[in-house]
C-alpha positions as CSV (number, residue, x, y, z in Angstrom):
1,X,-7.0,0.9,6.5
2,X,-7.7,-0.5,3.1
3,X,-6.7,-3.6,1.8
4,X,-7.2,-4.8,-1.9
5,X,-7.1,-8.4,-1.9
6,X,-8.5,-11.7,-4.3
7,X,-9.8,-14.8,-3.3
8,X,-7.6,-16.7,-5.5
9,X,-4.5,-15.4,-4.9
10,X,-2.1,-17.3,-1.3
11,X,-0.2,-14.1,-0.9
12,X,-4.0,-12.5,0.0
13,X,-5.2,-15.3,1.8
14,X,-2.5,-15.1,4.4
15,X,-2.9,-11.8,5.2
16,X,-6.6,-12.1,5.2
17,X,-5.9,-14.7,7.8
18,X,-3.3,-12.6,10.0
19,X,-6.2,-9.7,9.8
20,X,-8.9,-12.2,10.8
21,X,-6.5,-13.4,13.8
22,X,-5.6,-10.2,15.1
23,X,-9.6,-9.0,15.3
24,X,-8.6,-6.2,12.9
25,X,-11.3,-6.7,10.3
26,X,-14.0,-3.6,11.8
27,X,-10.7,-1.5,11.1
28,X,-10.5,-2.5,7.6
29,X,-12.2,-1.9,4.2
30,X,-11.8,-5.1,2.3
31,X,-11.5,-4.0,-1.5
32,X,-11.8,-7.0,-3.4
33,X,-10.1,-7.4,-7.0
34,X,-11.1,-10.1,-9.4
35,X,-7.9,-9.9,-11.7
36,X,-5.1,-8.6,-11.0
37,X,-4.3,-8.7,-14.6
38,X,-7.3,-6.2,-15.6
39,X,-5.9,-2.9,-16.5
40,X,-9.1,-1.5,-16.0
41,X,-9.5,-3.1,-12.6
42,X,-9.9,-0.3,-9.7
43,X,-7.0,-1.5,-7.7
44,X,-4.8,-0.3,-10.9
45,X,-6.2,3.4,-10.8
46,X,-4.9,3.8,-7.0
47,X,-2.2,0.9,-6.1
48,X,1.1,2.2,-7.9
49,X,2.3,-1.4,-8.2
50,X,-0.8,-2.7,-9.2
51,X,-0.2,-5.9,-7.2
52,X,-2.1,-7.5,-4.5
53,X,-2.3,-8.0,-1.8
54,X,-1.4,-4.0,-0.9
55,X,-2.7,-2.1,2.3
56,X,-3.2,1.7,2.3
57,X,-2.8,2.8,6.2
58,X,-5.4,5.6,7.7
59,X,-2.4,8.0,6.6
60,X,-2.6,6.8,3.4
61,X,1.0,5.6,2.8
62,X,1.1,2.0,1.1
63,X,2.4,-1.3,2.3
64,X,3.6,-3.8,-0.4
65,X,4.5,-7.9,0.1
66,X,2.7,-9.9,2.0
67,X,4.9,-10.7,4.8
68,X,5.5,-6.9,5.4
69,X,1.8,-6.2,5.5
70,X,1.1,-9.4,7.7
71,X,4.4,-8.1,9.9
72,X,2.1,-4.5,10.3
73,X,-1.3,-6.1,10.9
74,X,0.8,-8.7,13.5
75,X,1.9,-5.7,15.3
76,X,-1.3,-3.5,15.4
77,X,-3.2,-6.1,17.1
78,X,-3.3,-7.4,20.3
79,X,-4.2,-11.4,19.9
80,X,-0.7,-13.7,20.1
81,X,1.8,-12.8,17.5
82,X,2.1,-14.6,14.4
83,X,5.7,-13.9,14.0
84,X,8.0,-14.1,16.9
85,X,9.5,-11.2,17.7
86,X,13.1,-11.9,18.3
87,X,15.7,-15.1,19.0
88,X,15.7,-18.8,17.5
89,X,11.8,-18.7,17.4
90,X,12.1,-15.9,14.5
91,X,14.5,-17.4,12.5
92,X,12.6,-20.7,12.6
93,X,9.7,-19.2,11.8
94,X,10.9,-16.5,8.8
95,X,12.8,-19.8,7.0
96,X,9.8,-21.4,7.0
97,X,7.7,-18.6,5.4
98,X,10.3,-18.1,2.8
99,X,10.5,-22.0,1.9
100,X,7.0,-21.8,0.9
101,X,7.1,-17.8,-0.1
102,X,9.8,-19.6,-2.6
103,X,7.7,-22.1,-4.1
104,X,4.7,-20.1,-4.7
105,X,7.1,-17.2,-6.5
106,X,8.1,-20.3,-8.7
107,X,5.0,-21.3,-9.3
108,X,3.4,-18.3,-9.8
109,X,4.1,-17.0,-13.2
110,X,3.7,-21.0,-14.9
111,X,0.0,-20.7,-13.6
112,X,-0.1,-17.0,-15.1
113,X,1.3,-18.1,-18.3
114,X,-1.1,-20.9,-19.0
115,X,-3.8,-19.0,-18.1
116,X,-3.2,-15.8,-20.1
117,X,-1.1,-17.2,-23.2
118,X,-1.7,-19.5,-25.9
119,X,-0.4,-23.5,-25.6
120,X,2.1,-22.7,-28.3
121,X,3.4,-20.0,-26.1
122,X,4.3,-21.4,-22.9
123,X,8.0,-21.6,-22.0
124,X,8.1,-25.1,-21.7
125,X,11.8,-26.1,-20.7
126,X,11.4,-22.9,-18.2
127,X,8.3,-24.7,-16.2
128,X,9.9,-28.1,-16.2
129,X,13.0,-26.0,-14.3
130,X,10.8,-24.6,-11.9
131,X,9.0,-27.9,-11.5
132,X,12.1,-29.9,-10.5
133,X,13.0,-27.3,-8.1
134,X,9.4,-27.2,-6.5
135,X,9.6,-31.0,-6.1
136,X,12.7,-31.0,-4.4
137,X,11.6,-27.8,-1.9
138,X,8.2,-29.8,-1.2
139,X,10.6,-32.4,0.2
140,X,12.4,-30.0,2.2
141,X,8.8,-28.4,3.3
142,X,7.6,-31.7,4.9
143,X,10.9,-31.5,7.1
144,X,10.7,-28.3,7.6
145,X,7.1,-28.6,9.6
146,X,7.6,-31.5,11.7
147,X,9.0,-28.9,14.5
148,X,5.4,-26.7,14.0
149,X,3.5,-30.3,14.4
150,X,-0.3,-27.3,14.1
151,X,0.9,-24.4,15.7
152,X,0.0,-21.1,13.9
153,X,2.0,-18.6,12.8
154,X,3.0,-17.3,9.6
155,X,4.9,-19.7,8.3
156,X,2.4,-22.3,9.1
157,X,-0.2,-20.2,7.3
158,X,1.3,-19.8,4.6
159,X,2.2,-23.2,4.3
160,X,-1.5,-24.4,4.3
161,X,-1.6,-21.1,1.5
162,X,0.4,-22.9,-0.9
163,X,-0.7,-26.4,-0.7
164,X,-4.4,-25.3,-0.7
165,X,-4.0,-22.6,-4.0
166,X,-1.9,-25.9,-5.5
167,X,-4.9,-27.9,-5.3
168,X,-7.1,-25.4,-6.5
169,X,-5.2,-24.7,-9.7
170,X,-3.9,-28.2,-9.9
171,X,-5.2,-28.3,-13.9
172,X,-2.6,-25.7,-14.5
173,X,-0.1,-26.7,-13.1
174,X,-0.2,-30.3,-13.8
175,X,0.7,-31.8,-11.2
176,X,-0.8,-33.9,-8.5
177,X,0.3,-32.8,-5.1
178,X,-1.8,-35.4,-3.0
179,X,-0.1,-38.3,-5.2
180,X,3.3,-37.3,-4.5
181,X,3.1,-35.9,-1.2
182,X,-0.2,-36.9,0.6
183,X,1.0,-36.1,4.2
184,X,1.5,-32.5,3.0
185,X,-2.0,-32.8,1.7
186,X,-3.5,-34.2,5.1
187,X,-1.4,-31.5,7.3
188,X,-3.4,-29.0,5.3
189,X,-6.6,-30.2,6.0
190,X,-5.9,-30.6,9.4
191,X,-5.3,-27.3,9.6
192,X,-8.0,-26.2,8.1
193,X,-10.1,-28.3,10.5
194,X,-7.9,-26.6,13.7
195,X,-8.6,-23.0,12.4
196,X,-11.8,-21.4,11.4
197,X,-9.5,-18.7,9.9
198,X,-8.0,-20.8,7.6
199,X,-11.3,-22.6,6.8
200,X,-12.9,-19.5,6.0
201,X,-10.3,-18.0,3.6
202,X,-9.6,-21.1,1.1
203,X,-9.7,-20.2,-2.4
204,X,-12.4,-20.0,-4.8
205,X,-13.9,-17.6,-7.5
């Protein structure tokens, strides 16, 4: 397998961290991409999307989206699953993922736009939208895990995903997660302390 990743991006890092789990790394070339944006990057020449993360199977078809690539990896390992299978468990589990999924899709394109265009430039009124709507889902996020309390799975990771890339581009996005929502903050970095996976995969350049 081959999987094009970056080490900024929380889409990567949590499937990075479902590979790690399931003890599938020796079966996969990690291709790393420093911008996603670069036309002349090498992930462009092959990935038809040209998005990360994307994994190329051994019989070379492609899988795109994170949760369908962690979904794969999930099932081609043999450690405990990540995503529940079937029943209540799923569900829980899938509506969590998405919460955060949703946030970061919001998110997403402001950070892109600040980094890529001028001041001047910047859809304003369009962030302050997505802002509002962020602030109210970071409510319903620290709801949402009291059930999980640490438990791993995906939406779990990909909870400590979000809050951790937030942090790490806070001068973009402009606003202070800790100061508004410190318990999010602090379940992060538990997690990080629980899970060598996690600690191992948090963003940087």
């Amino acid at each position: 397998m081959k999987l094009w990743y970056s080490t900024t991006s929380p889409f990567a890092r949590k499937v990075l961290v479902t590979l790690k789990h399931q003890q599938l790394e020796d079966k996969t070339d990690l291709l790393r991409i420093t911008s996603s944006f670069d036309p002349d990057s090498p992930h462009n020449q092959v990935n038809p999307l040209g998005r990360i993360p994307a994994l190329q199977r051994n019989c070379g078809n492609w899988l795109f989206g994170s949760l369908l690539i962690c979904e794969y990896l999930d099932q081609k390992g043999a450690c405990p699953k990540l995503i529940p299978e079937s029943g209540k468990p799923r569900w829980a589990v899938l509506a969590l993922h998405n919460l955060v999924d949703g946030i970061m899709e919001n998110t997403m394109p402001m950070v892109a736009e600040k980094m890529l265009r001028p001041e001047n430039e910047w859809w304003t009124s369009r962030h302050q939208q997505l802002m509002d709507r962020n602030v109210r889902s970071f409510t319903q996020l620290e709801q949402a895990l009291l059930p999980f309390g640490t438990e791993l799975n995906i939406g779990t990771i990909t909870a400590v995903c979000l809050i951790d890339w937030w942090i790490f581009r806070a001068d973009k996005i402009g606003y202070d997660l800790a100061a508004h929502f410190p318990h999010l903050v602090t379940w992060a970095e538990d997690m990080n302390n629980k899970y060598a996976i996690l600690a191992a995969t948090k963003p940087g350049i």
